[in-house]
C-alpha positions, -999 to +999 in steps of 0.1 A: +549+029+166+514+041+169+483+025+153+461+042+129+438+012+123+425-017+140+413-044+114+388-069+134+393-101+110+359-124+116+373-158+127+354-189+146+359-186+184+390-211+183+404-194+165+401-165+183+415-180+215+445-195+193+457-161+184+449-147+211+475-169+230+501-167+203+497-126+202+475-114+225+445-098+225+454-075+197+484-082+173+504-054+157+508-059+121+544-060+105+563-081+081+582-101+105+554-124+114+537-145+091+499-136+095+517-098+093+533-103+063+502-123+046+481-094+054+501-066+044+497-081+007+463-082+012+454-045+022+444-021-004+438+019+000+398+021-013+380+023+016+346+000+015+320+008+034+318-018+069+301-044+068+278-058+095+283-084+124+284-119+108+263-142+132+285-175+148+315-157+145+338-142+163+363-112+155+403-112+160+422-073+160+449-064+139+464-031+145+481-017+112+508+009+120+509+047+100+537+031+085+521+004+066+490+027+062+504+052+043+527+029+019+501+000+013+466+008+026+440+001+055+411-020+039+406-055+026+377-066+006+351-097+018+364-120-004+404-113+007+392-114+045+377-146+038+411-159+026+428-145+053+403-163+078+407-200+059+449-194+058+444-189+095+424-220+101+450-239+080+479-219+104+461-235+131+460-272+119+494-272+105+504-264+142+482-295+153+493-315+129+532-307+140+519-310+176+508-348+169+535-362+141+560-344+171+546-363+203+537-391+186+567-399+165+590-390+199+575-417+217+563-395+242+545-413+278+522-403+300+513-416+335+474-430+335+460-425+366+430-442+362+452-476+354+484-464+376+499-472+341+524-456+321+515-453+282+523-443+250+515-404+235+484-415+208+470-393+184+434-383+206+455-373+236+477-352+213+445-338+199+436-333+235+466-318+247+464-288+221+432-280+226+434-279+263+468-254+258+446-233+240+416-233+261+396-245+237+361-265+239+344-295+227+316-269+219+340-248+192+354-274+179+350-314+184+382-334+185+367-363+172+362-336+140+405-330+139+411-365+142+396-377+108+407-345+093+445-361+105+443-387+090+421-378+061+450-348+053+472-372+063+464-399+040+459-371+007+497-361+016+514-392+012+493-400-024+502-367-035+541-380-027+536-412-044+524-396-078+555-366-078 
């Protein structure tokens, strides 16, 4: 399946290096994968005119086959990018989020070399864990920031149980 067009989605450099990992340096757009499907219903045929390097951020590729081309489109406007950008972001903490309640919850150890102990999987060295899978830095994202984001989600979740 050849591409026609390559889509380059503006996303924080995290991000980048998160999909990047889970699909490479470019992924092909279909509508077996989620972030393929989502932005198939996104794409329109008006063509708008490109818009200029946005500073701080960082840009993922998404090739779109003839196929999808000719029956949907090739463009997106600002606004829809920016919704595909935030569902990524939420992709990406859902899959930390897993990451933690999983290794946590599992009573997962770990040998501590500084102590010659063996301890418990906590939340921070979950956080830790992820991040270091995905290469990613203190510098583009602090995990001090995903830890009261945990807890804060965390703690909206179960009061949005206890009212249904």
């Amino acid at each position: 399946m050849s591409k026609l067009v390559t889509l380059h989605v503006p996303v924080k450099s995290y991000l980048k290096k998160y999909l990047t990992s889970k699909y490479g340096t470019e992924h092909c757009v279909s509508r077996k994968s989620w972030l393929g499907r989502y932005l198939v219903n996104l794409l329109d045929k008006q063509y708008r005119k490109s818009k200029e390097h946005i500073p701080g951020l960082d840009f993922y590729s998404l090739g779109i086959p003839s196929s999808i081309v000719k029956d949907v489109g090739f463009d997106i406007n600002g606004l829809k990018l920016k919704d595909l950008a935030e569902m990524i972001h939420k992709v990406f903490l859902n899959d930390l989020y897993s990451y933690i309640e999983v290794s946590v919850g599992s009573d997962l150890k770990f040998f501590n070399e500084s102590h010659d102990s063996i301890n418990k999987q906590n939340t921070v060295r979950a956080i830790s864990q992820f991040l270091r899978h995905y290469d990613i830095g203190e510098d583009e994202i602090s995990a001090d920031t995903l830890y009261k984001g945990f807890y804060r989600d965390r703690k909206t979740d179960k009061s949005d149980i206890k009212q249904l």
